[in-house]
Backbone as CSV, one residue per row, in Angstrom:
resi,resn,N_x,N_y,N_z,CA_x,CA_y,CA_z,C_x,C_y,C_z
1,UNK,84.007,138.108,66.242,82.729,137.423,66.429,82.826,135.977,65.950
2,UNK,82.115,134.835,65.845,82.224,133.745,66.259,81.732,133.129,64.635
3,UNK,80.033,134.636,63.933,79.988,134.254,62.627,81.116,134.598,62.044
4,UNK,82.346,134.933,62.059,83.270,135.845,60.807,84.357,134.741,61.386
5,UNK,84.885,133.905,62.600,85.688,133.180,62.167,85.025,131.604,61.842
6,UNK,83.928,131.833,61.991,83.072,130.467,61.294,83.304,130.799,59.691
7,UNK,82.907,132.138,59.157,83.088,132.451,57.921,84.127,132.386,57.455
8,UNK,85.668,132.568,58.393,87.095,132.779,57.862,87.679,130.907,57.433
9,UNK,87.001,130.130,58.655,87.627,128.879,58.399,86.597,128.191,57.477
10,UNK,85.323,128.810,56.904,84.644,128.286,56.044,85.765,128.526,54.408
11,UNK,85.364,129.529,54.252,86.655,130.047,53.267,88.152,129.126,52.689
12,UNK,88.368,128.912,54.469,90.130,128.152,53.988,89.709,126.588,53.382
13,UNK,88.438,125.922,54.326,88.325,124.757,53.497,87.659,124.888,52.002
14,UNK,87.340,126.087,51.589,86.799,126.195,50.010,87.831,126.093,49.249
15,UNK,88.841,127.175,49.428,90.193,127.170,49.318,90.968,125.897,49.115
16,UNK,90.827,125.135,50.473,92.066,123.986,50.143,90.714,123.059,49.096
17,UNK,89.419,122.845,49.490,88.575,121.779,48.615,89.292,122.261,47.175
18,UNK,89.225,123.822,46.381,89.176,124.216,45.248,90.329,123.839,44.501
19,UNK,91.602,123.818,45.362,92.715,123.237,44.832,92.934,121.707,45.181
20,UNK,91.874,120.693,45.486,92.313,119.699,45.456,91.073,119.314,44.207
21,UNK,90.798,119.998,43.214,89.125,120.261,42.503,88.238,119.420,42.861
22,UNK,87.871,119.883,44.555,86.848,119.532,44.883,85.984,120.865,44.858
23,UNK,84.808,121.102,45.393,83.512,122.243,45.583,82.967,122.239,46.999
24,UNK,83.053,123.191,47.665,81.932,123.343,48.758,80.507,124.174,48.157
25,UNK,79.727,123.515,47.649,78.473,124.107,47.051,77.724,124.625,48.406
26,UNK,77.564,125.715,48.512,77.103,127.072,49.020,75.496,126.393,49.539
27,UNK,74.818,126.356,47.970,73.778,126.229,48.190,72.981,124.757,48.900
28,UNK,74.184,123.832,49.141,73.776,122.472,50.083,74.084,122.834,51.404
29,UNK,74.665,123.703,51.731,75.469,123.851,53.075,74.581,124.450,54.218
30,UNK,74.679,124.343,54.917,73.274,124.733,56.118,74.193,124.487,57.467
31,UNK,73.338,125.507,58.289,73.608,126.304,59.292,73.155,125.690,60.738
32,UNK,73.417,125.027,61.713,72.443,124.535,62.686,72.663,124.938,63.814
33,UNK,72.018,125.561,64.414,72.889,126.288,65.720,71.437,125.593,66.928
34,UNK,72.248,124.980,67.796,71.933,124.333,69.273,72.296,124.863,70.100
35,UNK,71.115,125.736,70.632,71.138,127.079,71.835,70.611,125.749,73.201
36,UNK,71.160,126.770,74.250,71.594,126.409,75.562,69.529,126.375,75.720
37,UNK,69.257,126.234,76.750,68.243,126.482,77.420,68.012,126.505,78.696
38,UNK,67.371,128.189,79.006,67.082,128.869,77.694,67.932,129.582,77.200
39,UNK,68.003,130.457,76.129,68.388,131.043,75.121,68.437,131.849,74.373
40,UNK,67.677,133.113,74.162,67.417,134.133,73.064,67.598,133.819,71.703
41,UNK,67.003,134.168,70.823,67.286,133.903,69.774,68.232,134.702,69.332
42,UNK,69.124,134.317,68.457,70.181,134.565,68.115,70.299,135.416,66.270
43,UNK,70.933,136.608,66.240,70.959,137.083,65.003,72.350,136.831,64.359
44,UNK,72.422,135.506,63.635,73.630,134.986,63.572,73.265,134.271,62.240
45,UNK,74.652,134.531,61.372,74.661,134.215,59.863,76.367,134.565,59.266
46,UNK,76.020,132.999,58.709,78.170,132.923,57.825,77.634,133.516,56.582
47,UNK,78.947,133.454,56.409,79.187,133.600,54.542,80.257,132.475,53.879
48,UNK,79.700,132.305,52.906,80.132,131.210,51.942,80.349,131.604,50.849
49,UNK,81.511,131.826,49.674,81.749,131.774,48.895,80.639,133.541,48.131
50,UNK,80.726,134.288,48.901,79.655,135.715,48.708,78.079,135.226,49.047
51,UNK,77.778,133.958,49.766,76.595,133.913,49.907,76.165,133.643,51.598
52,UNK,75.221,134.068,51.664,74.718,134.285,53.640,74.164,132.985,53.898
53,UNK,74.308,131.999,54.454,73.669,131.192,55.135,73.155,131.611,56.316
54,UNK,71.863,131.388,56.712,71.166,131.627,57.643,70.377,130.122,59.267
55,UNK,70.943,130.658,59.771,70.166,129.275,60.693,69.080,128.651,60.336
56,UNK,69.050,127.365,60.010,68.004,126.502,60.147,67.446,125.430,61.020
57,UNK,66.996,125.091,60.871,65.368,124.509,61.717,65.839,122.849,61.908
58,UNK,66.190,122.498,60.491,67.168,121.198,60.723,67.990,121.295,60.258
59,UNK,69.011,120.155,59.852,70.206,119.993,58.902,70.224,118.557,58.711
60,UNK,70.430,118.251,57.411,70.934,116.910,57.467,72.373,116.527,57.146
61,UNK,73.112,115.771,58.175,73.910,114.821,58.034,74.228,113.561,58.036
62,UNK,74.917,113.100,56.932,74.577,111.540,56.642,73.831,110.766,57.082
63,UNK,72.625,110.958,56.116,71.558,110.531,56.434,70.721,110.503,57.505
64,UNK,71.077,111.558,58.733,70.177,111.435,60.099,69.996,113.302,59.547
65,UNK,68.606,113.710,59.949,67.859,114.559,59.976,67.982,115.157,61.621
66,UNK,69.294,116.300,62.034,69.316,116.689,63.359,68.642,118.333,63.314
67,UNK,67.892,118.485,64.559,67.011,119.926,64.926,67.691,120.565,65.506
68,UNK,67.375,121.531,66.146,68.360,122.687,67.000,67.633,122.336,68.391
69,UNK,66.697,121.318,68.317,66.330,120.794,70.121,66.902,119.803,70.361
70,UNK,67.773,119.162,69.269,67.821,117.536,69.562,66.753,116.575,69.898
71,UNK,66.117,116.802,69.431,64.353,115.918,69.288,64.348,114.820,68.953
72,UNK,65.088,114.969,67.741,64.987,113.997,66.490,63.903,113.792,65.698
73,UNK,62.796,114.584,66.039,61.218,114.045,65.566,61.247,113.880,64.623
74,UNK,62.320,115.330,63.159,62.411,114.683,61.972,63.008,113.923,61.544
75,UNK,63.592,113.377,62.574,64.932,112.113,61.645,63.495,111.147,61.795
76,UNK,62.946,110.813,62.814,62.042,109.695,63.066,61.014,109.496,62.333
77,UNK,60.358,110.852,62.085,59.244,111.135,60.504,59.821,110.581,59.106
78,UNK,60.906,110.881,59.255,61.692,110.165,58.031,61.885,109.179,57.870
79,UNK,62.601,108.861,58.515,63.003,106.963,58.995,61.477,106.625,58.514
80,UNK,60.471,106.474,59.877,59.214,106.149,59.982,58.589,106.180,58.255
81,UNK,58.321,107.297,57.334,57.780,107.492,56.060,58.223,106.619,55.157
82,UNK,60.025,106.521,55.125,60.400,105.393,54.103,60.422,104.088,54.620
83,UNK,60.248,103.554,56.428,60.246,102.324,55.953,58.607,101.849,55.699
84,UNK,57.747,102.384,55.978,56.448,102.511,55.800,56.390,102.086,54.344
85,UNK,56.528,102.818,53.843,57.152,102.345,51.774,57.930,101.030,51.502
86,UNK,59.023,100.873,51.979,59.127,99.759,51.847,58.133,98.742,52.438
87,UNK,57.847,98.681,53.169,57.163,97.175,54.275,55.799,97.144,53.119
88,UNK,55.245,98.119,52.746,54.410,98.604,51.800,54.802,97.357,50.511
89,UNK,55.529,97.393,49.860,56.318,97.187,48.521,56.450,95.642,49.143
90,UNK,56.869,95.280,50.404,57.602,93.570,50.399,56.079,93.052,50.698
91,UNK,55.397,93.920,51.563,54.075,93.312,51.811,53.358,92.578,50.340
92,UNK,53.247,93.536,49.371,52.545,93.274,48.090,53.089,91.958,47.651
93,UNK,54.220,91.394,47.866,54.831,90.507,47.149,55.011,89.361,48.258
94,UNK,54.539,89.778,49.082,54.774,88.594,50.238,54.415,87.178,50.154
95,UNK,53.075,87.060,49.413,52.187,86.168,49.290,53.404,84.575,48.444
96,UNK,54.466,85.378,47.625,55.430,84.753,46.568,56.945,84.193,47.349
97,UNK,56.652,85.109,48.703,58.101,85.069,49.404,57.768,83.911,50.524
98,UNK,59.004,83.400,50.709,59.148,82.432,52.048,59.603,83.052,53.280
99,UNK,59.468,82.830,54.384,59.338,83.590,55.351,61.279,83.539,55.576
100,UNK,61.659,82.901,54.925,63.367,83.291,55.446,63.774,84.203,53.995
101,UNK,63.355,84.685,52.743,63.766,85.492,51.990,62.842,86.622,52.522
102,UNK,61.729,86.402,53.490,60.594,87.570,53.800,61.425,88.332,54.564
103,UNK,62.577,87.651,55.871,63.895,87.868,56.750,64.411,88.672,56.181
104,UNK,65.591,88.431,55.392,66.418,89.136,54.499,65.733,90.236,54.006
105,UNK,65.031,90.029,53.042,64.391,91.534,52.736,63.786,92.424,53.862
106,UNK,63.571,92.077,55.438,63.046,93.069,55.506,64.233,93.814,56.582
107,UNK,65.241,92.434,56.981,66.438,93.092,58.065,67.722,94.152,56.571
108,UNK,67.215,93.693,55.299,68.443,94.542,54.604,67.763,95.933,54.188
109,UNK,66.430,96.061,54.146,65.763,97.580,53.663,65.063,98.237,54.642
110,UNK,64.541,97.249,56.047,63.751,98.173,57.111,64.665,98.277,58.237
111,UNK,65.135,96.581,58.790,65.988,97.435,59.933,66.858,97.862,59.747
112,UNK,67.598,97.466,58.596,69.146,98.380,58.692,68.922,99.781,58.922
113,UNK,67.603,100.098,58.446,66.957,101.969,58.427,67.132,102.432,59.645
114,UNK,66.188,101.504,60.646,66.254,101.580,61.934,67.232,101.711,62.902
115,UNK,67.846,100.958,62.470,69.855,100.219,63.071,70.900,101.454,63.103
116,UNK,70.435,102.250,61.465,71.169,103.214,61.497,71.486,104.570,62.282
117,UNK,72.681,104.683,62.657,72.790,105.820,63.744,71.646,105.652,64.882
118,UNK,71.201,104.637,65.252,70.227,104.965,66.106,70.739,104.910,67.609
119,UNK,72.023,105.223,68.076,72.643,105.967,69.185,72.472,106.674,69.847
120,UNK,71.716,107.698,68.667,71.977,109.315,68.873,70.739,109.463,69.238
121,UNK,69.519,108.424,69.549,68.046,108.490,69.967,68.037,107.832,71.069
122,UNK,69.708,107.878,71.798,69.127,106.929,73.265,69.128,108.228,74.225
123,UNK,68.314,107.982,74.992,67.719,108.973,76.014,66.421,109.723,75.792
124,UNK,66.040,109.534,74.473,64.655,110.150,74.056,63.875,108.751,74.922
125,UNK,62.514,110.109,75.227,61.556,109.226,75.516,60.945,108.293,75.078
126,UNK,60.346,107.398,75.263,59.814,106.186,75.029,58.537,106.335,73.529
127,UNK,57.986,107.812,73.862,56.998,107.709,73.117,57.458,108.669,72.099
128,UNK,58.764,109.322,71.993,59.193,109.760,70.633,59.993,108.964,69.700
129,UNK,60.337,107.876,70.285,60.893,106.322,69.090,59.801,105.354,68.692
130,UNK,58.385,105.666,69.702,57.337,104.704,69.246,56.925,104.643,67.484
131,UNK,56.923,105.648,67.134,57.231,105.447,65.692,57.716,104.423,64.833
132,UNK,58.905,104.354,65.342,60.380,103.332,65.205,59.819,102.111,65.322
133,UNK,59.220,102.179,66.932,58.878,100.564,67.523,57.508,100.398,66.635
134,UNK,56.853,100.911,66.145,55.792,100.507,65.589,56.011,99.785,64.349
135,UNK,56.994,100.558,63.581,57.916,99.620,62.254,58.147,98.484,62.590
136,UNK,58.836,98.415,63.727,59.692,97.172,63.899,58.617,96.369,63.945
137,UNK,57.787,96.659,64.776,56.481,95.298,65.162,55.510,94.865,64.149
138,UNK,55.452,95.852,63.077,54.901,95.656,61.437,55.850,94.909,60.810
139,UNK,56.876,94.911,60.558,58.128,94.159,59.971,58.367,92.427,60.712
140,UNK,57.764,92.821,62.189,57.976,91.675,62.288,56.889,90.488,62.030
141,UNK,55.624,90.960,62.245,54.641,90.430,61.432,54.434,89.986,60.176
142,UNK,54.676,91.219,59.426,55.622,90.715,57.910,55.978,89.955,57.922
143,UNK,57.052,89.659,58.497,58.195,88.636,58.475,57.205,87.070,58.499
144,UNK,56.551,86.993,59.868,56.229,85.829,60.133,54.556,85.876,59.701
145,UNK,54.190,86.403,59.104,52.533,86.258,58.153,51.695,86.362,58.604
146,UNK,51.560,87.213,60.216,50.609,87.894,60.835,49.836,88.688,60.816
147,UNK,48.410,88.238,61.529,47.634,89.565,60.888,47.704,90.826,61.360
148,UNK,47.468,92.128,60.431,47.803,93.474,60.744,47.960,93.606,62.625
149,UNK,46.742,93.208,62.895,46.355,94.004,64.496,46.956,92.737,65.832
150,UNK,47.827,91.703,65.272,48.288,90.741,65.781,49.494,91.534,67.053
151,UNK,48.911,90.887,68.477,50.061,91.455,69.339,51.073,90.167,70.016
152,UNK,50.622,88.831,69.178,51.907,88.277,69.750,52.795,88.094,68.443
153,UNK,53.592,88.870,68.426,54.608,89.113,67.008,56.130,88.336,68.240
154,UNK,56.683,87.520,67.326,57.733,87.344,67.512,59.074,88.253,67.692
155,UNK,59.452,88.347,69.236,60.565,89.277,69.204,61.953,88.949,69.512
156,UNK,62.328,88.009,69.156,63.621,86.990,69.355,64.256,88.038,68.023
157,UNK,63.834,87.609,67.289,64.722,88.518,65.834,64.719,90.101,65.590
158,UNK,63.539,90.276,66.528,64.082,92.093,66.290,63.804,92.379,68.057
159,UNK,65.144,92.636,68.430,64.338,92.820,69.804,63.870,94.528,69.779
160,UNK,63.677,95.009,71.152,63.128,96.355,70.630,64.257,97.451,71.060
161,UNK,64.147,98.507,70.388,65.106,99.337,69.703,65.813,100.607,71.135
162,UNK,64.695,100.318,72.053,65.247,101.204,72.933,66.879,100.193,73.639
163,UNK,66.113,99.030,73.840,67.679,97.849,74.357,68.457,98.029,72.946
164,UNK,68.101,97.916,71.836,69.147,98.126,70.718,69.887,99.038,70.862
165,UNK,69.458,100.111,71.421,70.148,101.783,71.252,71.083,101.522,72.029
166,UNK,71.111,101.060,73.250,72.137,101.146,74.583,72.698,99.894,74.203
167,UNK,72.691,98.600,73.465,73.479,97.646,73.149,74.425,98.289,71.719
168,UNK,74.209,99.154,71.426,75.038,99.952,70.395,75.843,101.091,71.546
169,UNK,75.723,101.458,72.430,76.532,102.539,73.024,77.459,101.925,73.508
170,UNK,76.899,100.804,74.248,77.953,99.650,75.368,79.447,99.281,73.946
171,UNK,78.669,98.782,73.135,79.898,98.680,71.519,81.039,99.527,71.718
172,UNK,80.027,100.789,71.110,80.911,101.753,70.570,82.016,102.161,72.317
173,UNK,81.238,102.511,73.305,81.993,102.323,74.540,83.135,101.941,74.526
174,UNK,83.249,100.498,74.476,83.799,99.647,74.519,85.045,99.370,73.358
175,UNK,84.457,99.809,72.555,85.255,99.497,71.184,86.647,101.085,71.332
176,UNK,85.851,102.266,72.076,86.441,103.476,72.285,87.645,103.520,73.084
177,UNK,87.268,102.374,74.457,88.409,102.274,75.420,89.192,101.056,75.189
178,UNK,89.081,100.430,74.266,89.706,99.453,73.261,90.967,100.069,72.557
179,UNK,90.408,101.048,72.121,91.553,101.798,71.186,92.430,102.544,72.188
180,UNK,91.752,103.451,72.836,92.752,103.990,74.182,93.896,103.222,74.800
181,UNK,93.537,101.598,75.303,94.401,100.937,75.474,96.077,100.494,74.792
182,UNK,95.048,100.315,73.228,95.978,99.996,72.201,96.996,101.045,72.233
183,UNK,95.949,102.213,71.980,97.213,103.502,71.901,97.853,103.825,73.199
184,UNK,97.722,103.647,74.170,98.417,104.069,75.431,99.977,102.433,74.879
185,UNK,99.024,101.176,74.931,100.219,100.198,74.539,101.759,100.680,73.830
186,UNK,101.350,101.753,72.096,102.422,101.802,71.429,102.989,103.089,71.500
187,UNK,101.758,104.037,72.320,103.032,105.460,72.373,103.691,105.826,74.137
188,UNK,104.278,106.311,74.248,105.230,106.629,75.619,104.412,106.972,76.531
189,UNK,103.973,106.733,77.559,103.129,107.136,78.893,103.908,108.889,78.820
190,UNK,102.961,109.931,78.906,103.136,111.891,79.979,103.351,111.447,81.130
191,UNK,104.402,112.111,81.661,104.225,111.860,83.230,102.745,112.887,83.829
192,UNK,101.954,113.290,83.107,101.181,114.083,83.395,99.646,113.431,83.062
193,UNK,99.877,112.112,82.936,98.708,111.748,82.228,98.581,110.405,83.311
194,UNK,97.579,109.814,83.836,97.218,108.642,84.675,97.843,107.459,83.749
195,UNK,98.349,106.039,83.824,98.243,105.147,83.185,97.306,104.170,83.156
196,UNK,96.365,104.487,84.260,95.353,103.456,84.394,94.663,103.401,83.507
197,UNK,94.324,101.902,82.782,93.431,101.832,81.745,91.715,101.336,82.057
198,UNK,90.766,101.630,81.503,89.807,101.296,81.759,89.050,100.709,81.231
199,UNK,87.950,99.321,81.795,87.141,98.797,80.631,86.365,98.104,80.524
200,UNK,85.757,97.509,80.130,83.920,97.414,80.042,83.909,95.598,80.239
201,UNK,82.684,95.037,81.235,82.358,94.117,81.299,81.165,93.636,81.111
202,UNK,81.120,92.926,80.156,80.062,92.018,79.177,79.187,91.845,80.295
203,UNK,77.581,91.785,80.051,76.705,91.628,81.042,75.776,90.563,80.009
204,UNK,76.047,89.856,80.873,75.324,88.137,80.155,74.167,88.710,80.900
């Protein structure tokens, strides 16, 4: 079955972690299973170190909050809650700040929030990142000393996040068949493998 060699290769990395004295702590470790649709629900559960992990609802990995729909709604509730707190916190002090340290503080604690992993939210609909875009357009007001309900906010410095998402894929794209090249360059062509290389053109 599929839980018992999930459970067997859970084991070997406890194993090799324990002798390098590292820990796989049991009780951080979580379960995320992304069913087809549709799907049945599934009666499926590892073991860890004598303890059952059971499927959950989310999981977090580094720092992005992923569901078993691929939604993202809670990574975005999240995101959305803390930068809300911050913009909160620079707002109070704004009155003291100049609008280019108002910059800095808000591209190093709100968008980088935003910026982060936000890849993995291209193809969501428009109105499940509105969240997101609503930050951004508060931040950017912030920035430039606008009032709350103000709709001509400057968008030269933050453009909006759905073109951000796909100007981060085109990158990573790009940066992917970058390396392919390189490596096709220093190791021996398969006669079983195409040599044609492939690759991405900049769209001014």
């Amino acid at each position: 079955m599929a839980s018992a060699r999930i459970s067997a290769c859970l084991a070997d990395i406890s194993s090799w972690m324990t002798a390098h004295q590292l820990k796989l702590n049991p009780s951080k470790t979580e379960l995320l299973i992304i069913p087809g649709d549709p799907s049945p629900a599934l009666d499926f559960a590892i073991s860890l170190s004598n303890s059952m992990i059971s499927p959950s609802a989310t999981a977090r990995n580094l720092g992005v909050t992923m569901d078993n729909q691929l939604s993202f709604s809670s990574h975005v509730t999240n995101v959305t809650r803390s930068c809300r707190f911050l913009l909160y916190n620079i707002r109070r002090i704004r009155p003291f700040l100049s609008t280019q340290a108002t910059q800095v503080l808000v591209q190093s604690l709100v968008i980088s929030r935003l910026d982060y992993c936000n890849s993995l939210l291209a193809g969501l609909p428009l109105n499940a990142i509105r969240p997101l875009q609503m930050i951004q357009n508060a931040a950017a007001r912030l920035v430039f000393n606008l009032p709350k309900f103000s709709h001509n906010h400057p968008t030269a410095a933050f453009p909006p996040l759905a073109s951000g998402s796909c100007t981060h894929q085109i990158q990573n794209t790009n940066a992917c068949l970058q390396s392919q090249e390189w490596t096709s360059a220093i190791l021996p062509q398969s006669s079983h493998h195409s040599s044609h290389c492939t690759s991405l053109t900049q769209i001014h």
